[in-house]
NUTOR-317519 format. One record per residue (C-alpha): residue in three letters; x, y, z; residue number from 1. Coordinates in pm, whole numbers, plus 50000, padded with zeros to 5 digits. Example, Ala and Ser with C-alpha at 12.3 -4.5 7.8 and 13.67 -1.06 7.14 Angstrom:
# residues 2
<node res="ALA" x="51230" y="49550" z="50780" n="1"/>
<node res="SER" x="51367" y="49894" z="50714" n="2"/>
***
This chain:
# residues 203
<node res="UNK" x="66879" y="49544" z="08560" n="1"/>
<node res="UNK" x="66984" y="49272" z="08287" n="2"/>
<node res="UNK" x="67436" y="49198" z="08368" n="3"/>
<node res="UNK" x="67411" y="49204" z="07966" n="4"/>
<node res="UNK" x="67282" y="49602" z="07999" n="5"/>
<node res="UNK" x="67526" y="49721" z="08298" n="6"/>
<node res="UNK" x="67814" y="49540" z="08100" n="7"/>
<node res="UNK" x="67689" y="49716" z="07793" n="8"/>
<node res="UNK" x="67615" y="50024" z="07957" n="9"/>
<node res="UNK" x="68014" y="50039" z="08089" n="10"/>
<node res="UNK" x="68143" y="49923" z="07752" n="11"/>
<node res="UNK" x="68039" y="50276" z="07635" n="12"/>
<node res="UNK" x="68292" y="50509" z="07774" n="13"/>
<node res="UNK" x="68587" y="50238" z="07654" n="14"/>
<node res="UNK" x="68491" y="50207" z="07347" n="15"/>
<node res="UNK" x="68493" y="50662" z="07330" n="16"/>
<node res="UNK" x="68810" y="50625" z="07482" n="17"/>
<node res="UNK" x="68981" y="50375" z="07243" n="18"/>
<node res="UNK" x="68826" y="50594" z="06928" n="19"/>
<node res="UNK" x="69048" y="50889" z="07110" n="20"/>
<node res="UNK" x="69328" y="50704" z="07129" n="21"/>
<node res="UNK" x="69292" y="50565" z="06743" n="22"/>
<node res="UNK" x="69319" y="50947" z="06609" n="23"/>
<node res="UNK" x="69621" y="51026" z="06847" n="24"/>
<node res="UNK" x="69775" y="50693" z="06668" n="25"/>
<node res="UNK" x="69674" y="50904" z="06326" n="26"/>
<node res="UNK" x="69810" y="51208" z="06412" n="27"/>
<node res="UNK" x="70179" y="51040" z="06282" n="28"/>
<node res="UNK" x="70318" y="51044" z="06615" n="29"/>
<node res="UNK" x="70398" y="50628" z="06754" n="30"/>
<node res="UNK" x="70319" y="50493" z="07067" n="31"/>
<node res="UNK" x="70636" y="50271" z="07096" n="32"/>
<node res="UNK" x="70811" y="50484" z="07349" n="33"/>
<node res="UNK" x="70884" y="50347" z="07703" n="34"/>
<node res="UNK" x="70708" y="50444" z="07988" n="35"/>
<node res="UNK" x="70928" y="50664" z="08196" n="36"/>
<node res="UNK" x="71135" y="50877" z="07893" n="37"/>
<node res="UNK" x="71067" y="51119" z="07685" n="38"/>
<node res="UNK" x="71265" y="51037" z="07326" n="39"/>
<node res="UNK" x="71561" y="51197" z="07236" n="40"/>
<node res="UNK" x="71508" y="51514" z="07001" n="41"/>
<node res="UNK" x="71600" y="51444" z="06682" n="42"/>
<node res="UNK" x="71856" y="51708" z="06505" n="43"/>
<node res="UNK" x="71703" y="51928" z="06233" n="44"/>
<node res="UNK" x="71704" y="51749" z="05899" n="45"/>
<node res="UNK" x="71998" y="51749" z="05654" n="46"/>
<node res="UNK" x="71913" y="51960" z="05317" n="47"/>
<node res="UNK" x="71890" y="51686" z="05038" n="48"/>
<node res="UNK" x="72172" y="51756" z="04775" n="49"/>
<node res="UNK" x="71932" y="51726" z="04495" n="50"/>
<node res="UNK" x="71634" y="51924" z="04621" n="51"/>
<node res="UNK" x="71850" y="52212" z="04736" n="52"/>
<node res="UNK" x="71875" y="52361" z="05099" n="53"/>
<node res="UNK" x="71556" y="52302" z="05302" n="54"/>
<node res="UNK" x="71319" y="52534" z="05322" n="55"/>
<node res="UNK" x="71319" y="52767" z="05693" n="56"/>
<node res="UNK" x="71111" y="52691" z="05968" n="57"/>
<node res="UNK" x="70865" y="52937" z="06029" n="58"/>
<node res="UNK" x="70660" y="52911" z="06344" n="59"/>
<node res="UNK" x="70327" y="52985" z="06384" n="60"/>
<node res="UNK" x="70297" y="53208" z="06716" n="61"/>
<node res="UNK" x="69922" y="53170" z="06778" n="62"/>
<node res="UNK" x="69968" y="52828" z="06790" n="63"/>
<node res="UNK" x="70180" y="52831" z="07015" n="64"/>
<node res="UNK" x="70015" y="53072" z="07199" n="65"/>
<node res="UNK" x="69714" y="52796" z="07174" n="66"/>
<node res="UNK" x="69887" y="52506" z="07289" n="67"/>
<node res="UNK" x="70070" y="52724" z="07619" n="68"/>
<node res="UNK" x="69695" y="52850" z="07649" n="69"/>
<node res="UNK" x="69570" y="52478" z="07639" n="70"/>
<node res="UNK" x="69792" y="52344" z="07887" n="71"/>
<node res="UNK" x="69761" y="52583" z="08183" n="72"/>
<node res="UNK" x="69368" y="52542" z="08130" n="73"/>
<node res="UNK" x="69450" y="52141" z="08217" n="74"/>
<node res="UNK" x="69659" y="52217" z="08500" n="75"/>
<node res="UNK" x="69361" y="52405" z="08630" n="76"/>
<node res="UNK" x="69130" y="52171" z="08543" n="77"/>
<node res="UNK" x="69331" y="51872" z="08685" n="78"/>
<node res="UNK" x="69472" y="51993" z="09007" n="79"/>
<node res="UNK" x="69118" y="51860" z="09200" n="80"/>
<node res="UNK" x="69280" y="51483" z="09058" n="81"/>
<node res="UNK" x="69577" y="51513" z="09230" n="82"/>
<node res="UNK" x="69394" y="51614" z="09514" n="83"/>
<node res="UNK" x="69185" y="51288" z="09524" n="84"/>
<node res="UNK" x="69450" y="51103" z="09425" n="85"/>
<node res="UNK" x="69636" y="51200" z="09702" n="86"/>
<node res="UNK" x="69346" y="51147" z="09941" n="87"/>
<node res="UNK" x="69292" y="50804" z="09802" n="88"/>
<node res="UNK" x="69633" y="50681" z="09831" n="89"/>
<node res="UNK" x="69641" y="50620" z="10242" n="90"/>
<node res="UNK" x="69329" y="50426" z="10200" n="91"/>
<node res="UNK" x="69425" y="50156" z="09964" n="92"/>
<node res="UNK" x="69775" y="50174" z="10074" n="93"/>
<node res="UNK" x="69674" y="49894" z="10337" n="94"/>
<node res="UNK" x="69633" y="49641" z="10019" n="95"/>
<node res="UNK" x="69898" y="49725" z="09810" n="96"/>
<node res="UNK" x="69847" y="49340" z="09631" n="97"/>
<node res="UNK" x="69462" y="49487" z="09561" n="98"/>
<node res="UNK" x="69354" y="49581" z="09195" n="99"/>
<node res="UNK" x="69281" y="49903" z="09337" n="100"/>
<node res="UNK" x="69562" y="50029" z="09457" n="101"/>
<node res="UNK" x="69754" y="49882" z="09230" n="102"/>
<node res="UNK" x="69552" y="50104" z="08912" n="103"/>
<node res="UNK" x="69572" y="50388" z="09148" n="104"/>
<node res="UNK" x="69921" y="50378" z="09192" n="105"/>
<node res="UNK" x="69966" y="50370" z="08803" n="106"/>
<node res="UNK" x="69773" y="50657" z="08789" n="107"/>
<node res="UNK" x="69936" y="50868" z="09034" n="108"/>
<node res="UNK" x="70316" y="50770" z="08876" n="109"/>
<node res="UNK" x="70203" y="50818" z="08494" n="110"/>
<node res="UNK" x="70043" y="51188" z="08663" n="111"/>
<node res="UNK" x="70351" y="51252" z="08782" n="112"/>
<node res="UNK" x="70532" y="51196" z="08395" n="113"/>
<node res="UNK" x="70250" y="51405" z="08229" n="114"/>
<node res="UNK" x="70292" y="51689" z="08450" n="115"/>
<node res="UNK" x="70702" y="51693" z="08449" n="116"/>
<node res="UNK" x="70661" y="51653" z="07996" n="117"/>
<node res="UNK" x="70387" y="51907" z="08039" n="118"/>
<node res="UNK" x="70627" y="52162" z="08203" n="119"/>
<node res="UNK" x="70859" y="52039" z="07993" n="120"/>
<node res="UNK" x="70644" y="52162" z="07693" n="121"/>
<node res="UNK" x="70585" y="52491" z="07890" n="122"/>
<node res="UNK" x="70901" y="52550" z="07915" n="123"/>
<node res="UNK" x="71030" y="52509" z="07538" n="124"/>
<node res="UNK" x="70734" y="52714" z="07416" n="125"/>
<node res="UNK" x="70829" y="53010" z="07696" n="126"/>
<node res="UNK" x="71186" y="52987" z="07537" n="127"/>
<node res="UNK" x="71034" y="53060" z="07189" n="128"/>
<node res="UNK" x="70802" y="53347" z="07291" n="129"/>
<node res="UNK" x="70996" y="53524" z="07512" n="130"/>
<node res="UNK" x="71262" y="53623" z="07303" n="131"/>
<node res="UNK" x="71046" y="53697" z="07012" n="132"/>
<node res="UNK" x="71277" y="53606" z="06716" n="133"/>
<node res="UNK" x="71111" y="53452" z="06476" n="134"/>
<node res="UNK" x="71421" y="53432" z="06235" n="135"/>
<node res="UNK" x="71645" y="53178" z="06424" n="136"/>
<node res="UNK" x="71652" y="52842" z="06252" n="137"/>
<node res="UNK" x="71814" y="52679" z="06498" n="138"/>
<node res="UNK" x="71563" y="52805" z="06759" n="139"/>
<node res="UNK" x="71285" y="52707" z="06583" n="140"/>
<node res="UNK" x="71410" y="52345" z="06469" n="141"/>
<node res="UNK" x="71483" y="52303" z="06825" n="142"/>
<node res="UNK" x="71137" y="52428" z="06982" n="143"/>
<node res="UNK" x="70936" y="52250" z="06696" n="144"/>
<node res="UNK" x="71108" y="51881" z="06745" n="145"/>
<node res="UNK" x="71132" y="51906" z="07103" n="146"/>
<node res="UNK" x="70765" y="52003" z="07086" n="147"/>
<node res="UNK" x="70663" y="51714" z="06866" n="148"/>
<node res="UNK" x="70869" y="51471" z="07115" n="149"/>
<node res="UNK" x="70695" y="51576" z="07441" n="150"/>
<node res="UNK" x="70389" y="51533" z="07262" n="151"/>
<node res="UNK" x="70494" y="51210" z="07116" n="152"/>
<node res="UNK" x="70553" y="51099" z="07494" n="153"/>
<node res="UNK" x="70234" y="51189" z="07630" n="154"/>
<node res="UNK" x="70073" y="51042" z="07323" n="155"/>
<node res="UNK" x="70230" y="50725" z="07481" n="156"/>
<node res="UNK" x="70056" y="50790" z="07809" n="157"/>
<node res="UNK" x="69724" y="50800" z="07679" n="158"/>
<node res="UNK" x="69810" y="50448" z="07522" n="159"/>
<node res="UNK" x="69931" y="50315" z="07851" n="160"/>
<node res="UNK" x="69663" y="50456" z="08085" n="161"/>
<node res="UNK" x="69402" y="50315" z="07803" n="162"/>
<node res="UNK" x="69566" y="49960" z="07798" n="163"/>
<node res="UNK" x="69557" y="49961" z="08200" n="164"/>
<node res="UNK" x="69222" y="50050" z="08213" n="165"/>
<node res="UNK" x="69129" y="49759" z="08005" n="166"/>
<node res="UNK" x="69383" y="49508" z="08197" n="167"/>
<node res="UNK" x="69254" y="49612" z="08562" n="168"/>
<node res="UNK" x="68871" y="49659" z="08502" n="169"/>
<node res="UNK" x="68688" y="49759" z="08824" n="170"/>
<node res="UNK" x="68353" y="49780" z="08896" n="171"/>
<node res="UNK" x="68190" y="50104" z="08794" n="172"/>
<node res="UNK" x="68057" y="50196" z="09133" n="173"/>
<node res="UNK" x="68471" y="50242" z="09242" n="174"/>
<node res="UNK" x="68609" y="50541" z="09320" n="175"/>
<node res="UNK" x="68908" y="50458" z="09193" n="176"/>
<node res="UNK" x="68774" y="50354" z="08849" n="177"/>
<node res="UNK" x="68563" y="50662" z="08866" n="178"/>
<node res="UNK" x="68870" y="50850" z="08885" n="179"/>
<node res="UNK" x="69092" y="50664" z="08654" n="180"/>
<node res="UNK" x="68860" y="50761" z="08410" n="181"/>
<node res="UNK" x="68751" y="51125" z="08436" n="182"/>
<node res="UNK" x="69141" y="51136" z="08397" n="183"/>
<node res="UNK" x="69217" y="50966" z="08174" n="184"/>
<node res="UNK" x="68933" y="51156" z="07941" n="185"/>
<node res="UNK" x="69058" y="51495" z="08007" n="186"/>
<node res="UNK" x="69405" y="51355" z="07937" n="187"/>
<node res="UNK" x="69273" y="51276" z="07560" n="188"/>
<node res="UNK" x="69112" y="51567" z="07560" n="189"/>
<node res="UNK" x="69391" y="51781" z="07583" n="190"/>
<node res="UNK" x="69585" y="51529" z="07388" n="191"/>
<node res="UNK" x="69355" y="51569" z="07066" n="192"/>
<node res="UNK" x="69428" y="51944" z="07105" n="193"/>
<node res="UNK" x="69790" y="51913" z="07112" n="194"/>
<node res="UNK" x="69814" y="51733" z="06809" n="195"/>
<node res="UNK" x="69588" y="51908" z="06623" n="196"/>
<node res="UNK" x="69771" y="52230" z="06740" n="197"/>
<node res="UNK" x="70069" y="52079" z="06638" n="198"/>
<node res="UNK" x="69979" y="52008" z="06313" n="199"/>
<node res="UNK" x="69955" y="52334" z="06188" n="200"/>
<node res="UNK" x="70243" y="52465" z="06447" n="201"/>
<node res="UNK" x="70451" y="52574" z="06150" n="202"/>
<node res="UNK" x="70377" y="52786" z="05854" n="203"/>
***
């Protein structure tokens, strides 16, 4: 097989990837947020003088409902990656100045942010839907920014596991690109949900 075909042949997946990644940079929510914190959530907006008070927040419960729904499907879908992370770590340990352990490492730290934001997220949505009042502003400013900040953050992920990817290119018969990948897919994946969910997350 022609290099010019296998190189073309693993440009594909990149260049679905990076497409991903341009529509979570669409969705209005930035990338410029360091790599181990979530951004402060931002108070609930001051009513402009002129305009009047500002209009309630109203959350949507089936979105929420949605997004809670989306996330526990990843956790199930994603638990055999920590598992083969884990596996894989030991046996590239023994090079720790090698490519491959050094991507796999990245991966297994930026897993462990995405699953602390992601119970994070579970957690703020719980503290909406459990109590079932719909009526408190200051509850729902709270669960809506914090919301749109843990999203925000794992936005940032995608961006960071994307750039890696592209800095630390391995050879497509690696495990540990193999697995880099299939994560960092589902990772979008849920990521275009989340901020299409959010999108319509209030009425």
């Amino acid at each position: 097989m022609p290099a010019s075909f296998r190189r073309a042949r693993r440009a594909r997946p990149c260049r679905a990837l990076c497409a991903l990644v341009l529509f979570l940079c669409c969705c209005g929510t930035a990338f410029p947020v360091r790599a181990g914190d979530e951004p402060p959530t931002p108070s609930a907006p001051a009513a402009d003088a002129a305009s009047g008070p500002a209009a309630p927040l109203v959350l949507d419960e089936a979105s929420l409902v949605a997004m809670m729904h989306d996330v526990i499907k990843y956790y199930d879908d994603t638990r055999p990656f920590e598992g083969r992370i884990l596996a894989l770590l030991p046996a590239y340990e023994k090079n720790k100045d090698g490519e491959e352990y050094k991507k796999l490492r990245f991966l297994f730290d930026t897993h462990q942010k995405v699953t602390t934001s992601l119970n994070n997220l579970i957690d703020v949505l719980y503290i909406y839907l459990k109590p079932g009042n719909p009526d408190d502003q200051e509850l729902n400013v709270y669960v809506y920014n914090r919301s749109r900040n843990i999203i925000t953050f794992l936005n940032s992920m995608v961006y960071f596991l994307t750039a890696r990817n592209q800095e630390m290119e391995l050879g497509s018969s690696s495990d540990v690109q193999k697995l880099y990948e299939s994560y960092l897919v589902r990772l979008t994946t849920l990521l275009y949900e989340l901020n299409k969910t959010l999108a319509v997350f209030h009425k």
